[in-house]
GUDO-575288 format. One record per atom (N, C-alpha, C, CB): residue in one letter; residue number from 0; x, y, z. Coordinates in Angstrom, 3 decimals, m for minus. Glycine has a CB too. Layout:
! GUDO-575288
+----+-----+----------+----------+----------+
: aa :   i :       px :       py :       pz :
+----+-----+----------+----------+----------+
:  A : NUM :        X :        Y :        Z :
...
+----+-----+----------+----------+----------+
This chain:
! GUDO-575288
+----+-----+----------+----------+----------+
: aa :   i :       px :       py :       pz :
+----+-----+----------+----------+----------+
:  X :   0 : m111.000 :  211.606 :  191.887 :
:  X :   0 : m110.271 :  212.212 :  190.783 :
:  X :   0 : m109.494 :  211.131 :  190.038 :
:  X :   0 : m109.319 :  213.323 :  191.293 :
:  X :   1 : m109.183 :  211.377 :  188.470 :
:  X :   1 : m108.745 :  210.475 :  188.048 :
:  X :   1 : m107.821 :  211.273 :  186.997 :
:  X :   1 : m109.745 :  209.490 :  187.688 :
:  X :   2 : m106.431 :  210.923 :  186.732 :
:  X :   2 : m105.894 :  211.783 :  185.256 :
:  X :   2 : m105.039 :  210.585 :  184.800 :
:  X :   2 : m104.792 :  213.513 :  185.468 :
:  X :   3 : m104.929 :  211.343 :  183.647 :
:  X :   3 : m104.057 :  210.265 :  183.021 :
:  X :   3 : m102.376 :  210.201 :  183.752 :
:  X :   3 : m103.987 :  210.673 :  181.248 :
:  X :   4 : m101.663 :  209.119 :  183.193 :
:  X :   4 : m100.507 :  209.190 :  183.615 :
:  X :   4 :  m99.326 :  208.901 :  182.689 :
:  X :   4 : m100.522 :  208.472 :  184.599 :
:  X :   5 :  m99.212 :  207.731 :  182.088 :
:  X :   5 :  m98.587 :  206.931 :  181.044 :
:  X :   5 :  m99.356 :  206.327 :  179.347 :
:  X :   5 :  m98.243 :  205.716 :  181.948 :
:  X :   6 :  m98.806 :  206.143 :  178.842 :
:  X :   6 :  m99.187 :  205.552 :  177.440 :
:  X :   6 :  m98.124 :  204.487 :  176.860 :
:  X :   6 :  m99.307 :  206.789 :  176.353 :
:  X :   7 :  m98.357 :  203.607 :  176.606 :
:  X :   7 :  m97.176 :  202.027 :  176.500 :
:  X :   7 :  m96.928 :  201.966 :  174.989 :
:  X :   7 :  m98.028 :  200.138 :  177.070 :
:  X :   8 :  m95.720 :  201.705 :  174.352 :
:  X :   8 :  m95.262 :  200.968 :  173.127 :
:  X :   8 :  m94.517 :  200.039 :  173.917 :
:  X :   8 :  m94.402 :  201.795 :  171.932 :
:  X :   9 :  m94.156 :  198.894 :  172.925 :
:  X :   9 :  m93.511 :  197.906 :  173.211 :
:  X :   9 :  m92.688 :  198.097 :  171.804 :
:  X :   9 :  m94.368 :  196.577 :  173.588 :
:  X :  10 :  m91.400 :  197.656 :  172.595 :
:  X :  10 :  m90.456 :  198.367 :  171.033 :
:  X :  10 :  m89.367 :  197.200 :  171.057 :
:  X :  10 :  m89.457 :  200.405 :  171.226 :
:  X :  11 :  m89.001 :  196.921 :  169.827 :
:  X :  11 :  m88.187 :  195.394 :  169.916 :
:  X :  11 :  m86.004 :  195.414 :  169.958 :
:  X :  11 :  m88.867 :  194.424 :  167.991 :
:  X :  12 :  m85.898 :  197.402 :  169.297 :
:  X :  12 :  m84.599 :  197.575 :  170.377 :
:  X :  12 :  m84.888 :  199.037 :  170.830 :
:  X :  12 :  m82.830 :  197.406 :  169.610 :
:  X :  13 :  m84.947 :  198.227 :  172.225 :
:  X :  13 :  m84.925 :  200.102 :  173.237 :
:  X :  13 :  m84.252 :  200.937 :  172.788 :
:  X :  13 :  m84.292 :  200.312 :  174.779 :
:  X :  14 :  m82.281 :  200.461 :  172.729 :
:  X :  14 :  m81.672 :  201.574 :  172.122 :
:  X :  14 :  m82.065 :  202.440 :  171.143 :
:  X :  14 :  m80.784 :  201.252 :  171.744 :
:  X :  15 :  m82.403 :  201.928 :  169.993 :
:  X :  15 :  m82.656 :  202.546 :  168.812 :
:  X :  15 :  m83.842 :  203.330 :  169.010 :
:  X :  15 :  m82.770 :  201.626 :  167.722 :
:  X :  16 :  m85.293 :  202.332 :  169.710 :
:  X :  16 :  m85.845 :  203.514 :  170.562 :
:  X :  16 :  m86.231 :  204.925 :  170.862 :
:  X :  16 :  m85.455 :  203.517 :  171.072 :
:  X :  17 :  m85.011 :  204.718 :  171.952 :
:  X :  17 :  m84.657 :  205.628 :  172.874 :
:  X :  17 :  m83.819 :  206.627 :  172.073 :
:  X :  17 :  m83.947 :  204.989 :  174.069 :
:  X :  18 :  m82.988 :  206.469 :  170.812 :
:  X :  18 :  m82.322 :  207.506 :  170.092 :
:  X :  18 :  m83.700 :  208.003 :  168.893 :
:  X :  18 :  m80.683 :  206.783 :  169.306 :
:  X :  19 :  m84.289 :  207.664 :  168.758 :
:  X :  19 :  m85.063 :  208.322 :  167.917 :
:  X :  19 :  m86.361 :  209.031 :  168.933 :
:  X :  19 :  m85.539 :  207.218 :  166.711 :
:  X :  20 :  m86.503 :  209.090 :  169.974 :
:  X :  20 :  m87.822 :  209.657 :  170.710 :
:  X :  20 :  m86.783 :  211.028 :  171.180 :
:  X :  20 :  m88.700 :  208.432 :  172.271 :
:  X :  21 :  m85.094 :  210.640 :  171.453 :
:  X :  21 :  m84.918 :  211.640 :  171.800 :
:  X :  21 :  m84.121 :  212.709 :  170.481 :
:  X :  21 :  m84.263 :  211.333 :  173.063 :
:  X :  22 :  m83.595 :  211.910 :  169.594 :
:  X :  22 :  m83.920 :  212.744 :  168.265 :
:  X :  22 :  m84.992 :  213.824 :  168.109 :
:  X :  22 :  m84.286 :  211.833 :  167.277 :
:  X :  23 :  m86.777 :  212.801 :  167.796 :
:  X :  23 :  m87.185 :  213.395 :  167.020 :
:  X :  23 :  m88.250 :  214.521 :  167.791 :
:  X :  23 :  m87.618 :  212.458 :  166.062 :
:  X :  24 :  m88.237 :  214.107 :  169.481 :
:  X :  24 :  m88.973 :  214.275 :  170.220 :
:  X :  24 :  m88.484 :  215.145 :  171.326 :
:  X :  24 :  m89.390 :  213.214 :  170.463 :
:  X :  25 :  m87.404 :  215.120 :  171.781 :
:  X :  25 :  m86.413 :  215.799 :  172.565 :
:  X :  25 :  m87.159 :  215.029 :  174.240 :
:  X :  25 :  m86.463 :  217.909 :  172.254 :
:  X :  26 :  m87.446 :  213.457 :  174.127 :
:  X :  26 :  m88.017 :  212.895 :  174.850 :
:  X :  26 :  m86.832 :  212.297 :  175.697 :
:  X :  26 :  m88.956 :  212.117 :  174.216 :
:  X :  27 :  m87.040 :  212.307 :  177.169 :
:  X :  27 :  m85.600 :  211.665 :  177.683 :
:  X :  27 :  m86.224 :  210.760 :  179.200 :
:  X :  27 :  m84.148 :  213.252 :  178.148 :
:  X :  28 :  m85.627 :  209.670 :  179.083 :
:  X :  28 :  m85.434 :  208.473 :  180.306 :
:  X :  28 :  m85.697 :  209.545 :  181.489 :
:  X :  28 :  m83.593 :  207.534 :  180.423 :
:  X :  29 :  m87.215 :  209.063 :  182.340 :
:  X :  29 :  m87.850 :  209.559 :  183.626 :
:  X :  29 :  m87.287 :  208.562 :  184.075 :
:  X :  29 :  m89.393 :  209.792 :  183.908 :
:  X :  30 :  m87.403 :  207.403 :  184.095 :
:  X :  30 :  m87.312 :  206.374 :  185.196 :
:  X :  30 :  m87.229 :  204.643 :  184.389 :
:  X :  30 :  m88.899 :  206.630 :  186.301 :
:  X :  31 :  m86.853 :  204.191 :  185.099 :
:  X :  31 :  m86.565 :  202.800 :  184.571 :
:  X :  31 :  m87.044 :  201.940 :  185.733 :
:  X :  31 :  m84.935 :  202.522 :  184.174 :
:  X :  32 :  m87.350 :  200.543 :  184.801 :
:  X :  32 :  m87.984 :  199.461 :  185.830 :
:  X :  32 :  m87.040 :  198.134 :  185.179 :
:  X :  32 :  m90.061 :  199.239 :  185.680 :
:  X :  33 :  m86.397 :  197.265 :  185.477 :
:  X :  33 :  m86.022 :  196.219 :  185.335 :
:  X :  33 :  m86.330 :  194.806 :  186.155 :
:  X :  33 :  m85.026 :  196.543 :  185.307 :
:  X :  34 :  m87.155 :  193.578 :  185.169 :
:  X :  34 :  m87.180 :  192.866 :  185.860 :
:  X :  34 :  m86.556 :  192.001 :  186.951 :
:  X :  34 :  m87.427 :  192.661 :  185.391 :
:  X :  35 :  m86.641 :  191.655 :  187.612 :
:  X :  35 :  m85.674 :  190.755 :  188.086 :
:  X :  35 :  m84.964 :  189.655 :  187.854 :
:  X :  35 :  m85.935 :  190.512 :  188.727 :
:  X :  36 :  m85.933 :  188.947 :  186.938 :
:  X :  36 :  m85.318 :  188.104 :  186.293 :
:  X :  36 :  m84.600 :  188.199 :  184.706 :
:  X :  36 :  m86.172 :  187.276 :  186.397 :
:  X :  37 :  m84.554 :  189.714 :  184.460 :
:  X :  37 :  m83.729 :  189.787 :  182.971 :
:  X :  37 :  m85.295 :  189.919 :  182.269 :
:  X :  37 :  m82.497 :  188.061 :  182.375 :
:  X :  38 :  m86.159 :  189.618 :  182.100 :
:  X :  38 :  m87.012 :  189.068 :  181.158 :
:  X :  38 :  m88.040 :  190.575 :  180.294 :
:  X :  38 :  m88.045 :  187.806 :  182.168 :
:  X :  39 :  m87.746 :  191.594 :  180.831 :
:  X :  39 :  m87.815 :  192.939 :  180.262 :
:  X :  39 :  m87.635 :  193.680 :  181.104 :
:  X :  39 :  m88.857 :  193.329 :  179.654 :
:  X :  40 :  m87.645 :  195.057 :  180.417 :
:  X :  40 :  m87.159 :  196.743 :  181.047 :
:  X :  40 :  m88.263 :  197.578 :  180.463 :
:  X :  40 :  m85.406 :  197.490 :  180.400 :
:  X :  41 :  m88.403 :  198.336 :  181.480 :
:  X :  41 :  m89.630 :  199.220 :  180.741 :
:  X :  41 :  m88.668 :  200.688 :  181.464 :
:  X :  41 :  m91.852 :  198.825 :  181.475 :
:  X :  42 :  m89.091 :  201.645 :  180.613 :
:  X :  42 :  m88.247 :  202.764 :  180.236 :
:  X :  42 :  m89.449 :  204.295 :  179.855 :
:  X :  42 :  m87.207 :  202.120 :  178.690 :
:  X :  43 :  m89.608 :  204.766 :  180.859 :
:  X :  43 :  m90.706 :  205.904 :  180.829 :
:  X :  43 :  m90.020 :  207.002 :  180.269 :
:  X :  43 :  m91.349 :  206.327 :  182.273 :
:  X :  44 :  m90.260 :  207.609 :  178.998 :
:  X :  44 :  m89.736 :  209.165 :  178.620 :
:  X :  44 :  m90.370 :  210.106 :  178.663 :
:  X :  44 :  m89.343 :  209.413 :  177.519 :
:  X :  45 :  m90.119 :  211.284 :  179.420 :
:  X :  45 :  m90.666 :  212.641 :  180.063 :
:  X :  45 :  m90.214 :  213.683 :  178.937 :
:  X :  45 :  m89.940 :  213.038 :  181.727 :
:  X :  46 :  m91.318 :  214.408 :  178.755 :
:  X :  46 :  m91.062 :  215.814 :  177.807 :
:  X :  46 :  m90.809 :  216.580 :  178.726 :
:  X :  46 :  m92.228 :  216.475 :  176.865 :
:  X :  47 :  m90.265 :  216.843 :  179.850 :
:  X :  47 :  m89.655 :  217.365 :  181.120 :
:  X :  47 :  m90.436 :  218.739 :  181.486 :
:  X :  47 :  m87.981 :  217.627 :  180.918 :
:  X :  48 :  m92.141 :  219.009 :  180.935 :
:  X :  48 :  m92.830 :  219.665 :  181.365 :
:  X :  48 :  m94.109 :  219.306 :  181.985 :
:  X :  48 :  m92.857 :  220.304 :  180.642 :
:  X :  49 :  m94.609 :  217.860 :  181.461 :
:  X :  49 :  m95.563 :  217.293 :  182.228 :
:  X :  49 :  m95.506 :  216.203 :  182.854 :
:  X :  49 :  m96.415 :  217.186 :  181.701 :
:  X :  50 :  m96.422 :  216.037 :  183.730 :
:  X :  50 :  m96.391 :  214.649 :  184.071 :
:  X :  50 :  m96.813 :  213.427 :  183.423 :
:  X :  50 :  m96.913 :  214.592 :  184.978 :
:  X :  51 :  m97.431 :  213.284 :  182.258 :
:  X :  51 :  m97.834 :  212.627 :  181.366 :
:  X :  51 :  m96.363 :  211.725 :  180.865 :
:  X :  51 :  m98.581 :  213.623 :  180.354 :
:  X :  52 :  m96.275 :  210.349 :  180.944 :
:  X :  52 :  m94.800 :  209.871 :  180.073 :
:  X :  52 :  m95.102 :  208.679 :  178.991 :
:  X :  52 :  m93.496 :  209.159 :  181.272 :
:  X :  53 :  m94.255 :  208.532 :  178.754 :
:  X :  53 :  m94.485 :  207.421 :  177.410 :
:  X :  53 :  m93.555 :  206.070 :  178.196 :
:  X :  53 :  m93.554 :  208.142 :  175.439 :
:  X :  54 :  m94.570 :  205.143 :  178.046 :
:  X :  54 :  m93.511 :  203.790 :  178.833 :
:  X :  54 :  m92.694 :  203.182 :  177.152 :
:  X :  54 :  m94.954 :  201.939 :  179.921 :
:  X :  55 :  m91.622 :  202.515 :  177.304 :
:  X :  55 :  m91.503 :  201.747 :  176.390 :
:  X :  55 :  m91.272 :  200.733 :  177.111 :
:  X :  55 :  m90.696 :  202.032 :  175.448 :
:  X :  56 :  m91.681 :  199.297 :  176.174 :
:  X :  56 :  m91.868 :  198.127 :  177.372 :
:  X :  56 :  m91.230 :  197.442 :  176.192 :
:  X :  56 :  m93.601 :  197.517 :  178.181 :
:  X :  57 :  m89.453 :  196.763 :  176.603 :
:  X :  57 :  m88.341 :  196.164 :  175.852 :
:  X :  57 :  m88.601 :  195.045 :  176.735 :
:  X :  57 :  m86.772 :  196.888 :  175.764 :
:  X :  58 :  m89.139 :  193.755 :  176.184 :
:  X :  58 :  m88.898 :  192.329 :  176.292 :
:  X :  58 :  m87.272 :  191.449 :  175.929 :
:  X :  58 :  m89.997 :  191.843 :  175.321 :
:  X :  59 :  m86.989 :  190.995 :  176.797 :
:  X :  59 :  m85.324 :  191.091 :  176.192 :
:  X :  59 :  m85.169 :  189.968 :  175.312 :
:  X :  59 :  m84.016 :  190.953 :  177.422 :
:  X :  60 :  m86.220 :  188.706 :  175.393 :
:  X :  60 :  m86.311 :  187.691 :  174.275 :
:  X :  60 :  m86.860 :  187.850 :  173.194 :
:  X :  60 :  m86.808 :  186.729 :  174.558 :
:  X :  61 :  m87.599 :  188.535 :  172.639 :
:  X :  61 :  m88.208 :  189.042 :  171.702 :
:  X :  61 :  m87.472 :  189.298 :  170.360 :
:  X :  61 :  m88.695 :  190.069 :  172.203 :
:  X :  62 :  m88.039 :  188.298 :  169.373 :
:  X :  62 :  m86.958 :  189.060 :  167.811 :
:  X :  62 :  m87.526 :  189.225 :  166.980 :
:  X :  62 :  m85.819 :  188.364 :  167.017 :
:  X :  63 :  m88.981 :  189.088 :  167.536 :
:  X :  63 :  m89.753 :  189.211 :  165.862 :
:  X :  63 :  m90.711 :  190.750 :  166.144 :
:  X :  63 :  m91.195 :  187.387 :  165.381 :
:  X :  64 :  m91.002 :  191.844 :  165.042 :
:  X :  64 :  m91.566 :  192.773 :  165.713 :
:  X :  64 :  m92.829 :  192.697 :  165.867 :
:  X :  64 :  m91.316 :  193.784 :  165.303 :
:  X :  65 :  m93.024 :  193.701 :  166.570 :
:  X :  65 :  m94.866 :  193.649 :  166.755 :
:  X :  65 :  m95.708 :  193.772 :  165.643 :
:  X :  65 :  m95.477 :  194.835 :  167.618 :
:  X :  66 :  m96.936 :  192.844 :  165.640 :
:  X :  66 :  m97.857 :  193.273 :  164.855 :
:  X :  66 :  m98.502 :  194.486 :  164.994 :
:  X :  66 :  m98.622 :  192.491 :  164.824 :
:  X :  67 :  m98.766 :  195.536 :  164.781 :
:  X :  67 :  m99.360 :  196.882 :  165.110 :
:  X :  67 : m100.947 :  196.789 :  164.600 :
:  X :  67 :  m98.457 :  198.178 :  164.294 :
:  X :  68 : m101.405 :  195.505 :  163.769 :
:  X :  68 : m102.587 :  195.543 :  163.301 :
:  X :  68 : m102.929 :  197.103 :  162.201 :
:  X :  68 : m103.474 :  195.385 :  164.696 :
:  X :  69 : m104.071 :  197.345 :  162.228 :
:  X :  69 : m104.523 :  198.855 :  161.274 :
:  X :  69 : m104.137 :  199.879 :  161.794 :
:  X :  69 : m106.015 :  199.237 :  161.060 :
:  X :  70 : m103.174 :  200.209 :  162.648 :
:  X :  70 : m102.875 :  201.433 :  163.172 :
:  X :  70 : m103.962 :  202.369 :  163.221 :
:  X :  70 : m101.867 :  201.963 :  162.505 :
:  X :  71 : m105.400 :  201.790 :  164.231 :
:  X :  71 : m106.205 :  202.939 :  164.394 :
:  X :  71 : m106.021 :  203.523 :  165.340 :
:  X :  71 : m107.341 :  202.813 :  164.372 :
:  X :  72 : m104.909 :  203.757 :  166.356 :
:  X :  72 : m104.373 :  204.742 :  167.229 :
:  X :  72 : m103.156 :  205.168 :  167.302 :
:  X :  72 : m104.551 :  204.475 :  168.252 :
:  X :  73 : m103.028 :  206.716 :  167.902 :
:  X :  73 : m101.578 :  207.048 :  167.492 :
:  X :  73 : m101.583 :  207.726 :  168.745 :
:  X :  73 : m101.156 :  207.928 :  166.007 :
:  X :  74 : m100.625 :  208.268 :  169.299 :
:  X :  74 :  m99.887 :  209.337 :  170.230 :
:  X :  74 :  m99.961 :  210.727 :  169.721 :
:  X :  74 :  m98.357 :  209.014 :  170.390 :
:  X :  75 : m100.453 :  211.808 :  171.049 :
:  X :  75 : m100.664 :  212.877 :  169.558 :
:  X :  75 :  m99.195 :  213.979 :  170.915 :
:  X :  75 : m103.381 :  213.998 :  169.027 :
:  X :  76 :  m98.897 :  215.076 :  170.071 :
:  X :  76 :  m97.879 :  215.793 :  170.683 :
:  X :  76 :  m98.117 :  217.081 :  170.127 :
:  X :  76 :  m96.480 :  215.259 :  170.468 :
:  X :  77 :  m98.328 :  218.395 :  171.104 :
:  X :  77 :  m98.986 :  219.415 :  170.456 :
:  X :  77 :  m97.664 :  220.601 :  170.583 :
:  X :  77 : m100.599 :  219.804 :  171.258 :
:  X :  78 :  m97.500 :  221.609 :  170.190 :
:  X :  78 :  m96.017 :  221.852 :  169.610 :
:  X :  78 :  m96.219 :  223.520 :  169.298 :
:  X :  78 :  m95.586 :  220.749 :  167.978 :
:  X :  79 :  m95.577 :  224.564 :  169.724 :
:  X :  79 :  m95.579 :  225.713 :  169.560 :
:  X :  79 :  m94.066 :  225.991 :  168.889 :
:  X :  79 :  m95.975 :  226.360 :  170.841 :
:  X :  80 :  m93.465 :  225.022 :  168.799 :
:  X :  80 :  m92.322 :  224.870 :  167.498 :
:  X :  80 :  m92.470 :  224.085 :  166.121 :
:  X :  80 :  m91.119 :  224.178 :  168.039 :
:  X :  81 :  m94.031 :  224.208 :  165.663 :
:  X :  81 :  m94.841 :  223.146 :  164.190 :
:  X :  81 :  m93.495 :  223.155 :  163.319 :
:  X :  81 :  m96.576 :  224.106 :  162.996 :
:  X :  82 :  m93.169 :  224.679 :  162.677 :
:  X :  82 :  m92.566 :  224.935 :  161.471 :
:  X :  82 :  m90.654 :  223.814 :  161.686 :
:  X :  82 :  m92.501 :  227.104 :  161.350 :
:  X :  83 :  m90.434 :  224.509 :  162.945 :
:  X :  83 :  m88.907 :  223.571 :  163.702 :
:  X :  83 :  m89.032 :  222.285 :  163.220 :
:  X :  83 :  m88.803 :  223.360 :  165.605 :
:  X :  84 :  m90.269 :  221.736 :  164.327 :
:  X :  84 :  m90.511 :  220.187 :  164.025 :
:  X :  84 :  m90.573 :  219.339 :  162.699 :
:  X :  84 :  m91.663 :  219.942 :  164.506 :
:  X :  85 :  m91.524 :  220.263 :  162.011 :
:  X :  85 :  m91.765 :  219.670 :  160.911 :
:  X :  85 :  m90.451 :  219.281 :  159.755 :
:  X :  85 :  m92.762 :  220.549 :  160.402 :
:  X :  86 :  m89.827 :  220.529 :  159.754 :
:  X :  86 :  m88.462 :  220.790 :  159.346 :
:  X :  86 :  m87.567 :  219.386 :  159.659 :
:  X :  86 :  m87.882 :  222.159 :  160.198 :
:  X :  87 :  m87.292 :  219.215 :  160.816 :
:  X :  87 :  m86.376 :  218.058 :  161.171 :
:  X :  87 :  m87.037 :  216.776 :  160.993 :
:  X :  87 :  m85.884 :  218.135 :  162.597 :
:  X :  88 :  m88.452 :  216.664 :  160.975 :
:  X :  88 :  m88.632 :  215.410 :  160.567 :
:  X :  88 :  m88.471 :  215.300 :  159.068 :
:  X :  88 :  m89.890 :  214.954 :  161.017 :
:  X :  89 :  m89.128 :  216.234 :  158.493 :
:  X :  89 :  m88.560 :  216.008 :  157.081 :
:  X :  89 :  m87.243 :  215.657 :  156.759 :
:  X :  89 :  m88.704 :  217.045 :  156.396 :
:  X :  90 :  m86.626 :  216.367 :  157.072 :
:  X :  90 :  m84.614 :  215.901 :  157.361 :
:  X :  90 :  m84.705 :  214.280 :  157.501 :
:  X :  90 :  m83.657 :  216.692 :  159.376 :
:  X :  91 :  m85.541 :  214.295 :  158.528 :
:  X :  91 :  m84.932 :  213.037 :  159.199 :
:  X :  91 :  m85.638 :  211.755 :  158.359 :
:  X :  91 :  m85.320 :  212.993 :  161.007 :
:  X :  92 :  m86.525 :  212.062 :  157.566 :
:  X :  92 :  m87.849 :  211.250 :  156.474 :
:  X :  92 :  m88.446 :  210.297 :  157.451 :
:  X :  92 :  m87.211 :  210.170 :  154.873 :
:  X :  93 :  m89.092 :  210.726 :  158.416 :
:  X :  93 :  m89.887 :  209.875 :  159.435 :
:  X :  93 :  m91.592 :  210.490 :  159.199 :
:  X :  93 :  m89.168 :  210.181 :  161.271 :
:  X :  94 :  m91.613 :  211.337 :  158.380 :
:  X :  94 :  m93.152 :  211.478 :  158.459 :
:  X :  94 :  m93.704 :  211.063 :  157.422 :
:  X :  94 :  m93.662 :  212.737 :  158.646 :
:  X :  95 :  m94.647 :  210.491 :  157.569 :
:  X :  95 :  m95.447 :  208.861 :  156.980 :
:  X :  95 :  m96.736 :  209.565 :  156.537 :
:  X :  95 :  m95.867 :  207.319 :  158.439 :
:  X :  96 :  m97.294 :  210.354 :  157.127 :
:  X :  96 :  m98.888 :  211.322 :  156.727 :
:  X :  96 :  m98.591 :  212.615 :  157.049 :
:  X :  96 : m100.438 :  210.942 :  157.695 :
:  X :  97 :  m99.310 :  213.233 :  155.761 :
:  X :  97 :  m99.780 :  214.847 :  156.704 :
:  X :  97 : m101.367 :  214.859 :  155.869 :
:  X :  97 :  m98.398 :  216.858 :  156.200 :
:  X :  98 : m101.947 :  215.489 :  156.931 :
:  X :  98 : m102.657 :  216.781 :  156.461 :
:  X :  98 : m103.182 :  217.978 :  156.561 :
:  X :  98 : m103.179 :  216.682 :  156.238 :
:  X :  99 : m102.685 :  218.876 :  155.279 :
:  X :  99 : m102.248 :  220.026 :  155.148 :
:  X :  99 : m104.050 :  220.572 :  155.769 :
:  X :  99 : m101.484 :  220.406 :  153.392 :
:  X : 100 : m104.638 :  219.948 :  155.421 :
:  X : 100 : m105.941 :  220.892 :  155.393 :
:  X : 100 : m106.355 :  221.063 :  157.256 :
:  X : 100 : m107.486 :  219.914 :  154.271 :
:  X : 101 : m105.916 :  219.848 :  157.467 :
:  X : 101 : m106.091 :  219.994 :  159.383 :
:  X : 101 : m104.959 :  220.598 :  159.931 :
:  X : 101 : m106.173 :  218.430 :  160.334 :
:  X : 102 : m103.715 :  221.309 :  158.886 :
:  X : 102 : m102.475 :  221.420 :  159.571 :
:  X : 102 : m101.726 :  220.678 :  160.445 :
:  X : 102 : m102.527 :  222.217 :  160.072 :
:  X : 103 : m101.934 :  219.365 :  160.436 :
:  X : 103 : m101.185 :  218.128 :  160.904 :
:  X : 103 : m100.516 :  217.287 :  160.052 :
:  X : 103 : m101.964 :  217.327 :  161.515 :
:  X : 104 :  m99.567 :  216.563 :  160.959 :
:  X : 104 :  m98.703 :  215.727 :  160.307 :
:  X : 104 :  m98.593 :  214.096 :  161.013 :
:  X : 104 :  m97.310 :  216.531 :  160.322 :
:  X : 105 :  m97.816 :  213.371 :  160.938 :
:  X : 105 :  m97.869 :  212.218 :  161.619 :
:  X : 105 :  m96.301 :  211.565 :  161.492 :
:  X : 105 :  m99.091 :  211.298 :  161.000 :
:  X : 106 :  m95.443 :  211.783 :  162.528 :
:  X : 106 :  m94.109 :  210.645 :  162.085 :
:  X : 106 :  m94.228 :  209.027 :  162.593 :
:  X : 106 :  m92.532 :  211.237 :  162.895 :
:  X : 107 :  m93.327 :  208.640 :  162.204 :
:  X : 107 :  m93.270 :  207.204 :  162.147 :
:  X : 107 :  m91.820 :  206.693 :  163.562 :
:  X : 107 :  m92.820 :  206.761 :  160.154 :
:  X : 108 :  m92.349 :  205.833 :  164.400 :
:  X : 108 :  m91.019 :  205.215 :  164.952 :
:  X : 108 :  m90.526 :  204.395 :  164.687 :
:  X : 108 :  m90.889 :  204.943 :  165.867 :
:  X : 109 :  m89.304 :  203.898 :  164.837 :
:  X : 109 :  m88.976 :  202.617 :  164.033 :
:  X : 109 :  m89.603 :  201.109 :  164.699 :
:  X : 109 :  m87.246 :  202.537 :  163.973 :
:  X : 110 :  m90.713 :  201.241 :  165.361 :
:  X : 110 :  m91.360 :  199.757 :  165.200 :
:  X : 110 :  m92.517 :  199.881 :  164.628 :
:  X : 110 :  m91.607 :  198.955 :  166.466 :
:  X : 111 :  m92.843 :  200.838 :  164.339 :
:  X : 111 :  m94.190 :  201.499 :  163.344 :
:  X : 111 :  m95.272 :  202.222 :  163.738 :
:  X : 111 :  m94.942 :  200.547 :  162.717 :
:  X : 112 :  m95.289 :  202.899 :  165.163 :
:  X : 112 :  m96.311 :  203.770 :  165.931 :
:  X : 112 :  m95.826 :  204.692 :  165.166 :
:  X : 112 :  m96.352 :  204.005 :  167.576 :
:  X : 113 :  m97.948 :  205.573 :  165.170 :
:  X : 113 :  m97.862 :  206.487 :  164.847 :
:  X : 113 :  m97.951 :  207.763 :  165.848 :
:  X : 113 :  m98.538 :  206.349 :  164.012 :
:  X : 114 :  m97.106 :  209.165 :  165.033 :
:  X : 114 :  m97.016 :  209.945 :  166.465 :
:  X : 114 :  m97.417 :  211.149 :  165.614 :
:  X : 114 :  m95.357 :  210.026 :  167.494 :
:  X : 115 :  m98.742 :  212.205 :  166.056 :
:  X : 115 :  m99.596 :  213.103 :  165.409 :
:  X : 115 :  m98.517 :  214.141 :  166.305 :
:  X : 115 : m101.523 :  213.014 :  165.638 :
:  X : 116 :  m98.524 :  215.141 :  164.992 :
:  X : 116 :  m97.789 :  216.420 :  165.290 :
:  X : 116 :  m99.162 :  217.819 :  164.939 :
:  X : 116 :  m96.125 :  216.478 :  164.027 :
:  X : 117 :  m99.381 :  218.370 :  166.200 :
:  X : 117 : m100.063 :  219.265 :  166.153 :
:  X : 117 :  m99.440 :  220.536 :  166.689 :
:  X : 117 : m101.103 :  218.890 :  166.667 :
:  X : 118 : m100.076 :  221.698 :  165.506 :
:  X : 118 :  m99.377 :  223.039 :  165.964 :
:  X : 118 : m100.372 :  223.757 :  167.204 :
:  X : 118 :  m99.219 :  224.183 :  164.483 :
:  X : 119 :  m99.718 :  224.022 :  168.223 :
:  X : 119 : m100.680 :  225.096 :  169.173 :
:  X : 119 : m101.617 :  226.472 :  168.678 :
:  X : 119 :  m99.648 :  225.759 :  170.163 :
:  X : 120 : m102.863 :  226.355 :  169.423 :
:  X : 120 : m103.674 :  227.377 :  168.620 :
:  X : 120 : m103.001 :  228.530 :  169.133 :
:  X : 120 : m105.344 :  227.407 :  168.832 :
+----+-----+----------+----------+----------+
């Protein structure tokens, strides 16, 4: 047997981060790993219904941000609160794409991943 478990960003400030996943996402700190030598922290956030988490992997020397290349992959998050969600991201001007015709949307984090908002059938 095999399932999934985790999915990685590397984000250049955790804090800021970590306030916008749990802003826009209601995503919150499962567990933490710190190197031993200082040299990064990785920081797993749980939607506190599955086991599925999101790592963020904070390098603590790091000042320049990531290249993300063509953004041909995104994180997708499926949602029986669409109309809620959509609402607060608009508020919040983090959504970067929609489309209306697939009834999806897409917000933005602040190192530039994309995160697909889908409504439950």
């Amino acid at each position: 047997m095999i399932q999934f478990n985790h999915f990685n960003f590397n984000v250049l400030a955790l804090d800021r981060s970590l306030e916008f996943y749990d802003k826009a996402l209601g995503l919150t700190p499962a567990r933490e790993k710190n190197a031993s030598d200082g040299s990064f922290k990785l920081v797993y956030l749980t939607d506190g219904r599955t086991d599925f988490t999101l790592e963020l992997t904070y390098l603590t020397d790091r000042t320049n941000p990531y290249n993300l290349g063509e953004m041909e992959y995104h994180l997708a998050f499926v949602t029986d609160e669409y109309d809620n969600f959509y609402k607060k991201h608009k508020e919040m001007d983090i959504i970067c794409f929609e489309n209306p015709s697939m009834g999806i949307y897409f917000i933005q984090d602040p190192d530039g991943y994309w995160i697909e908002i889908v409504p439950a059938k």
